[in-house]
TIRO-306920 format. One record per atom (N, C-alpha, C, O): residue number from 1; z, y, x; atom name. Coordinates in steps of 0.2 Angstrom, whole numbers. Each point is the difference from the previous one (the first is absolute). Last residue first. Layout:
N
{NUM, {Z, Y, X}, CA}
...
//
This chain:
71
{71, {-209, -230, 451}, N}
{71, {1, -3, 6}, CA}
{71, {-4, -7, -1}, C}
{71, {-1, -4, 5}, O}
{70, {4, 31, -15}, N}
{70, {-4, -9, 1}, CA}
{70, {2, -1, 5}, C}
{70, {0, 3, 5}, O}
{69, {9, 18, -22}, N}
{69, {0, -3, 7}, CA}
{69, {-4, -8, -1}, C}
{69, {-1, -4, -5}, O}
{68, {0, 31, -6}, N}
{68, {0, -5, -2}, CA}
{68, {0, -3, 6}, C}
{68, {-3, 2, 5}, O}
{67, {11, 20, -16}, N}
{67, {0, -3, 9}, CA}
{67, {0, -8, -4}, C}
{67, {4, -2, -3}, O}
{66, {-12, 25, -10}, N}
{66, {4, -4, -2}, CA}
{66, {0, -7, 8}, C}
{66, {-6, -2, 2}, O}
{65, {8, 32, -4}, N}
{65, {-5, -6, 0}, CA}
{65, {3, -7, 1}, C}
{65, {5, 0, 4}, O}
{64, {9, 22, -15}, N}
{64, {-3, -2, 5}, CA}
{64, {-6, -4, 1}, C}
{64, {-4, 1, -5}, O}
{63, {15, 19, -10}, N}
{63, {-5, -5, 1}, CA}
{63, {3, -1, 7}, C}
{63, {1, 4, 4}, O}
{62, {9, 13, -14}, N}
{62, {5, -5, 1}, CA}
{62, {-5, -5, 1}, C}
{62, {3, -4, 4}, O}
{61, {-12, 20, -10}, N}
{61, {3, 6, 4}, CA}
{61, {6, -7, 0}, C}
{61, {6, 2, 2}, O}
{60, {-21, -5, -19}, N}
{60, {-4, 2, 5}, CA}
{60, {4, 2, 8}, C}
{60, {-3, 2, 5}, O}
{59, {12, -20, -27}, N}
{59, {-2, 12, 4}, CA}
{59, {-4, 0, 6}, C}
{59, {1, -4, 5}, O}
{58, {-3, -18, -23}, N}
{58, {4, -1, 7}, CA}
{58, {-2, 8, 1}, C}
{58, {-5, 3, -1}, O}
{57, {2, -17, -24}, N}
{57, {-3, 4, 7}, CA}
{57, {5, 2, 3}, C}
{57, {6, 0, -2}, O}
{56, {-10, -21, -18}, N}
{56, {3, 4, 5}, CA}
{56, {-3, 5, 5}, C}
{56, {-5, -2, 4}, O}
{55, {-6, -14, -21}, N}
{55, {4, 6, -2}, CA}
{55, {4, 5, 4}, C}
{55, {1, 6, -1}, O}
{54, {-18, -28, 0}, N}
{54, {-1, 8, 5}, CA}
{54, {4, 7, -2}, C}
{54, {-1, 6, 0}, O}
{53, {0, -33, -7}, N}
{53, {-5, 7, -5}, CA}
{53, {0, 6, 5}, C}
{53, {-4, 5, -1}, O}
{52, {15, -25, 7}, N}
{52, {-4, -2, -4}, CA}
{52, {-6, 5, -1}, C}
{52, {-7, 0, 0}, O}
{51, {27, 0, 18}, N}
{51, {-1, 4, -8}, CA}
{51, {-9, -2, -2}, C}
{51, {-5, 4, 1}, O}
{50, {16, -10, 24}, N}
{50, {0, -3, -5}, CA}
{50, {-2, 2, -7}, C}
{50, {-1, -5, -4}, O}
{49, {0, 19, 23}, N}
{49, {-4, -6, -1}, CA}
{49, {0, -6, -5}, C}
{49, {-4, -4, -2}, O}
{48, {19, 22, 2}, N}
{48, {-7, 2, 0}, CA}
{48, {-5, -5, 0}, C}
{48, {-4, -1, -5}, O}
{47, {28, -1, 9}, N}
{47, {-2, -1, -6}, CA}
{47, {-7, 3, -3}, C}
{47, {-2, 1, -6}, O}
{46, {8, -4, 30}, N}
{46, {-1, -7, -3}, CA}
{46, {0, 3, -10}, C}
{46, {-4, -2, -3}, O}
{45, {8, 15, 23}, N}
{45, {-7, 1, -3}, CA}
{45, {-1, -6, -3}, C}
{45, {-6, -1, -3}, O}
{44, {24, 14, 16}, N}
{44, {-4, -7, 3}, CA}
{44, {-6, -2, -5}, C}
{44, {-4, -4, 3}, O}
{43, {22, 22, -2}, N}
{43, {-6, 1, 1}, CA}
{43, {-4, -7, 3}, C}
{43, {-4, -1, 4}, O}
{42, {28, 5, -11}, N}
{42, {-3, 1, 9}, CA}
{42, {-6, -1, 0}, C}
{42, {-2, -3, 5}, O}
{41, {23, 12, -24}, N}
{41, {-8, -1, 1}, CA}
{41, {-1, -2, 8}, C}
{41, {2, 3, 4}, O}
{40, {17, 7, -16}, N}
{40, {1, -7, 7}, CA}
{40, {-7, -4, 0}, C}
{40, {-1, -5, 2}, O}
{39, {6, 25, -17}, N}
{39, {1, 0, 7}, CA}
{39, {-1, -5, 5}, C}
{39, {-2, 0, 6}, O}
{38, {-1, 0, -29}, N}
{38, {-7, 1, 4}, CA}
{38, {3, 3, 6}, C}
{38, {-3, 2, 5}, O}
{37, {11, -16, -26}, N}
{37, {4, 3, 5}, CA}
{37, {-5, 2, 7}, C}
{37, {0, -4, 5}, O}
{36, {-7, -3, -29}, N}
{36, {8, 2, 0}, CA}
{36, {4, 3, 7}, C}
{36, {4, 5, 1}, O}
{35, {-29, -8, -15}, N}
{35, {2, 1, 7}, CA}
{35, {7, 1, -3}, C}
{35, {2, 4, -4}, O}
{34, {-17, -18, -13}, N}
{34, {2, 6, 5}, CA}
{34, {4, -1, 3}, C}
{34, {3, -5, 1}, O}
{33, {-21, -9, -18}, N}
{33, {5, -1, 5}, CA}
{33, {2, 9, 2}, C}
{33, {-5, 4, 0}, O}
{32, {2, -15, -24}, N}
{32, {-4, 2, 4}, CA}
{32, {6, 1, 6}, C}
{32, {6, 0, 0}, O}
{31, {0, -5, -25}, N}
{31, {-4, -7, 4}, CA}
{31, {-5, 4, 8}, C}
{31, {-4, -4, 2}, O}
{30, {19, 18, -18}, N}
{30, {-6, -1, -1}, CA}
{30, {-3, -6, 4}, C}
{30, {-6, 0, 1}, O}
{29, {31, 1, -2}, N}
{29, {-3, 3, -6}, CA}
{29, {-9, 1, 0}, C}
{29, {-3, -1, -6}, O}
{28, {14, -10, 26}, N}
{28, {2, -2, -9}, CA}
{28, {-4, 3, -5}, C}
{28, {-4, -2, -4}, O}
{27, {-2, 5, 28}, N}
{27, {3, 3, -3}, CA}
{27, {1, -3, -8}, C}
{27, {-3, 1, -5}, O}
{26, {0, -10, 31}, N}
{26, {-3, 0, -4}, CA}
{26, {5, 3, -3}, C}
{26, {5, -2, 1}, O}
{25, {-8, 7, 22}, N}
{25, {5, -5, -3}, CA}
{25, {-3, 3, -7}, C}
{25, {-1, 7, -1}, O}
{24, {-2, -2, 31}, N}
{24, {-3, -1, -8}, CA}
{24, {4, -4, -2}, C}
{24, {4, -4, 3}, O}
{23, {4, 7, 17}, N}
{23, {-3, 6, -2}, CA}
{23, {-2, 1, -6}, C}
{23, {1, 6, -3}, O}
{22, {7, -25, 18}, N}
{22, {1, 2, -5}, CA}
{22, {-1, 5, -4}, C}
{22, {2, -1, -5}, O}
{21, {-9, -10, 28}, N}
{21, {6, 6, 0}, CA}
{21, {2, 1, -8}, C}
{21, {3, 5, -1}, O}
{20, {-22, -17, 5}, N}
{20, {5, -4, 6}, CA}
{20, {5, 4, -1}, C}
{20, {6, -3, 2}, O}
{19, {-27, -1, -20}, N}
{19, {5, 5, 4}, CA}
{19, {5, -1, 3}, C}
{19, {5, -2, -4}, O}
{18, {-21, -11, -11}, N}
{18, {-2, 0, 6}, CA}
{18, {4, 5, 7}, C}
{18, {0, 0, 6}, O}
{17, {6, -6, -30}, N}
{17, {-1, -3, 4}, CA}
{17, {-1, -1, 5}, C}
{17, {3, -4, 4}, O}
{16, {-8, 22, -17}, N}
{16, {9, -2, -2}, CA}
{16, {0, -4, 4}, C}
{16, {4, 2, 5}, O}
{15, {-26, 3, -9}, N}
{15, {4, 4, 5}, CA}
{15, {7, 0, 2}, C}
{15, {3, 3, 5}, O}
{14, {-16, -16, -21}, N}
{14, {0, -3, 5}, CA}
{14, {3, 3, 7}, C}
{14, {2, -2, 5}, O}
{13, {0, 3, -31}, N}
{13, {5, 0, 5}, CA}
{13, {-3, -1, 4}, C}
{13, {5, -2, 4}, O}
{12, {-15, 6, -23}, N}
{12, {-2, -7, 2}, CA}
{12, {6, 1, 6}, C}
{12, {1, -6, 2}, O}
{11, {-8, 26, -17}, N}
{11, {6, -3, -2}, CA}
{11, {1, -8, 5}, C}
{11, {5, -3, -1}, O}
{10, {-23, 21, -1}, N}
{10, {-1, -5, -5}, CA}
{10, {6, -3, -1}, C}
{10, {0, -5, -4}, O}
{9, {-7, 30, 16}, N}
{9, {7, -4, -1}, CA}
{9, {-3, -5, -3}, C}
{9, {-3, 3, -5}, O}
{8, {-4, 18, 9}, N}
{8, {-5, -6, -5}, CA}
{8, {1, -4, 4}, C}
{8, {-4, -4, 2}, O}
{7, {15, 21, 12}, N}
{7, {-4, 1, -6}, CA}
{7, {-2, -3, -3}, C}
{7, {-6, 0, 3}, O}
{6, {24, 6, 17}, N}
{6, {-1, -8, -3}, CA}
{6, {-4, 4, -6}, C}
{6, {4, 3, -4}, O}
{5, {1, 14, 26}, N}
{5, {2, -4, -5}, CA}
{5, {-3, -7, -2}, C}
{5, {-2, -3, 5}, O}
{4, {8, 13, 15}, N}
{4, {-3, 5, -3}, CA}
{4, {3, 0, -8}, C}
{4, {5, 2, -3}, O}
{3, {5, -12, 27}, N}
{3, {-6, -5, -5}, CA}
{3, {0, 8, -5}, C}
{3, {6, 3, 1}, O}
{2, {8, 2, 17}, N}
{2, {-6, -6, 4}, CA}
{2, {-6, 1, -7}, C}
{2, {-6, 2, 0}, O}
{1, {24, 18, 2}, N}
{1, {0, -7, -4}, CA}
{1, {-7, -3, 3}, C}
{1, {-5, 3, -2}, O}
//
């Protein structure tokens, strides 16, 4: 499993939004985000960088380095 966990979640969806493959998706019952389908995780690191608070951690053992491009 890519994404580890989601801890001190404040609920802002931004990782819900930021995720290209759907993976995250907010949980009605406690307003907090979780991992629904961590297979098709691709590690791309957008709901990290975007998480407000730093809630998300990435496994050590799935980390990549995040490939930023400029043109």
């Amino acid at each position: 499993m890519p994404i580890q966990q989601i801890s001190g979640c404040i609920g802002c969806e931004a990782c819900v939004k930021s995720c290209p493959t759907d993976v995250i998706h907010m949980n009605k019952t406690t307003n907090k985000a979780e991992i629904r389908y961590p297979e098709d995780c691709q590690i791309c690191h957008l709901c990290r960088l975007y998480c407000p608070v730093g809630a998300i951690t990435i496994t050590p053992e799935k980390h990549i380095p995040v490939m930023v491009s400029w043109r």
